[in-house]
C-alpha positions as CSV (number, residue, x, y, z in Angstrom):
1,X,6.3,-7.6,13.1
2,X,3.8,-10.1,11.8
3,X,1.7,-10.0,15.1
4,X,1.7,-6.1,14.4
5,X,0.3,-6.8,11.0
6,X,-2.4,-9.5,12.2
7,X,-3.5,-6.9,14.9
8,X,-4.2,-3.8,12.1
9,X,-5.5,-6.0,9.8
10,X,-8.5,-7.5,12.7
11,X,-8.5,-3.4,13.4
12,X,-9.3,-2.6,10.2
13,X,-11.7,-5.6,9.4
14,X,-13.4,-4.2,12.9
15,X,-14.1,-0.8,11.6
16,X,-15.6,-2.2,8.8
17,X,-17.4,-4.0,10.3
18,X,-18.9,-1.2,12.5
19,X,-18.8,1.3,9.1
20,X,-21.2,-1.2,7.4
21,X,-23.5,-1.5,10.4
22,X,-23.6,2.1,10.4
23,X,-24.7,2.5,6.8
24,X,-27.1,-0.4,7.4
25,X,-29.3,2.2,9.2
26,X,-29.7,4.8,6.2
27,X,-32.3,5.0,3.9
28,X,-32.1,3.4,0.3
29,X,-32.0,7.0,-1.2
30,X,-29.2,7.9,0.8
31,X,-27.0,5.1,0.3
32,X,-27.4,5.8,-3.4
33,X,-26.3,8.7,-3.2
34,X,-23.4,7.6,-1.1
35,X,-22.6,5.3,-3.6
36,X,-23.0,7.8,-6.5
37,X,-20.9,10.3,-4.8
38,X,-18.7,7.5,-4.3
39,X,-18.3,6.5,-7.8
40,X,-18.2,10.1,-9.2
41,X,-15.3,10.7,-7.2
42,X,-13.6,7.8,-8.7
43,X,-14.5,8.2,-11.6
44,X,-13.4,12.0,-11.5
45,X,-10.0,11.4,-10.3
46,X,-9.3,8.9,-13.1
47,X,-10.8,10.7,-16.0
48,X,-9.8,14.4,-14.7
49,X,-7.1,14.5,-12.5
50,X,-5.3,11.7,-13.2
51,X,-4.3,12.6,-16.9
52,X,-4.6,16.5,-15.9
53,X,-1.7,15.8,-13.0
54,X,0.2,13.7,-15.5
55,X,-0.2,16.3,-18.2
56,X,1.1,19.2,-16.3
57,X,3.9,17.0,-14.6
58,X,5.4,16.2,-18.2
59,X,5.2,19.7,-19.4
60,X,6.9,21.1,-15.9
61,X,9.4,18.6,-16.4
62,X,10.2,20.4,-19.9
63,X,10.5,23.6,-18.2
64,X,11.6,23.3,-15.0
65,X,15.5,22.1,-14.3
66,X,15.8,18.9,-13.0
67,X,16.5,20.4,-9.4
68,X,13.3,21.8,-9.3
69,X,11.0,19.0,-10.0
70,X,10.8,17.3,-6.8
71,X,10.1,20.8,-5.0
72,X,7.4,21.8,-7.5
73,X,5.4,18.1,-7.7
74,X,5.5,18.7,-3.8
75,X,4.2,22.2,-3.9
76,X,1.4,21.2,-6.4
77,X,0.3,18.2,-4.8
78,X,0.0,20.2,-1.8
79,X,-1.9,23.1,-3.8
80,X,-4.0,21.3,-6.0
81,X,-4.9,19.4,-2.2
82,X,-5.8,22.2,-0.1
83,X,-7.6,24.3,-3.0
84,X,-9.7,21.0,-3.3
85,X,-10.9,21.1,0.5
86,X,-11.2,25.0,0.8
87,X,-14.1,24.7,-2.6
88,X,-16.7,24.2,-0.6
89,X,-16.0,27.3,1.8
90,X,-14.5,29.8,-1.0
91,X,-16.7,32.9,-1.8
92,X,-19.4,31.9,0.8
93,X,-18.6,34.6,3.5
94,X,-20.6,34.2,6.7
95,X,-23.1,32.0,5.0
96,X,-24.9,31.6,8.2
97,X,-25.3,35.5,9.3
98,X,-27.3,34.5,12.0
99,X,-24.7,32.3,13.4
100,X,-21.2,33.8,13.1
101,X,-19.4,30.3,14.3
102,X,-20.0,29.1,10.4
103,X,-17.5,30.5,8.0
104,X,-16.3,32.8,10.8
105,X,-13.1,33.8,8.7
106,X,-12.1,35.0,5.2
107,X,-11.3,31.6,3.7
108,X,-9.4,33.1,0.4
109,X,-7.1,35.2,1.7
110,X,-6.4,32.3,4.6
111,X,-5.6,30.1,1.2
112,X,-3.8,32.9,-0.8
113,X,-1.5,32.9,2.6
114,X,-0.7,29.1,3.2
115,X,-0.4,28.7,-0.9
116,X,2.4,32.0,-0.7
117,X,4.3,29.6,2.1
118,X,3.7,26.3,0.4
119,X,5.7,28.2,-2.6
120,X,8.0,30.4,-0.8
121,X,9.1,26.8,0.8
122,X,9.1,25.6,-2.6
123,X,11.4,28.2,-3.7
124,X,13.8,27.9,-0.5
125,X,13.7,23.9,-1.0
126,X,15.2,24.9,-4.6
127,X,17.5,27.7,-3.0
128,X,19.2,25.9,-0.8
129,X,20.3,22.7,-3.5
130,X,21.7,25.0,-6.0
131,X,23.7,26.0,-3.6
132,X,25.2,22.7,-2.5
133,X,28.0,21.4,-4.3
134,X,27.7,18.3,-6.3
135,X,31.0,16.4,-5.0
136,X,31.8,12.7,-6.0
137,X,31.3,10.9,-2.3
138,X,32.4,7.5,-3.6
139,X,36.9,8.8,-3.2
140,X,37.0,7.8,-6.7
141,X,38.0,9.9,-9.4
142,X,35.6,10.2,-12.4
């Protein structure tokens, strides 16, 4: 197991190795703005999302029964995760008219469908453990 390790870790070390030598070959402009887009995103997640995830996990706890909240954090990890990555494509139909491969489908109503599955799982997930009987495995008596 620890030669598995040692082999990732020179993997991983190797890649950066070949990530830095890739960046070395940018301009100075462009690796500022690497590194501010960098740093924004950081600093985004900890000063938005962070306490905004945190926020809306407490008050779902205070509404939710306790046999949903591993079902819904799953759901809106997965939501807030895919709305993030579909942004940048949302309400930009065919951008490129003269080249139909770019934004060749309708993005939001591909999202609106896997968000009403990601839910609809969420909902089964929930389904199906009310259903199943709590029953004391240990063959003790309580």
């Amino acid at each position: 197991m620890i030669i598995v390790r040692i082999l990732l870790a020179l993997a991983g070390v190797a890649l950066m190795c070949y990530a830095i030598t890739l960046l070395l070959d940018f301009a100075t402009g462009d690796l500022l703005s690497i590194a501010l887009w960098f740093a924004a995103g950081i600093l985004l997640h900890d000063a938005v999302l962070a306490p905004l995830s945190a926020i809306v996990g407490v008050g779902a706890r205070r509404i939710l029964p306790r046999a949903w909240w591993a079902a819904a954090a799953c759901g809106a990890v997965c939501t807030v995760a895919l709305v993030l990555i579909a942004i940048p494509v949302l309400g930009r139909g065919h951008a490129v008219p003269d080249n139909p491969t770019v934004l060749d489908r309708n993005y939001p109503v591909g999202l609106a469908i896997i968000l009403t599955i990601i839910w609809l799982l969420v909902l089964a997930t929930t389904a199906q453990h009310r259903r199943k009987p709590t029953a004391n495995t240990s063959g003790r008596g309580s």
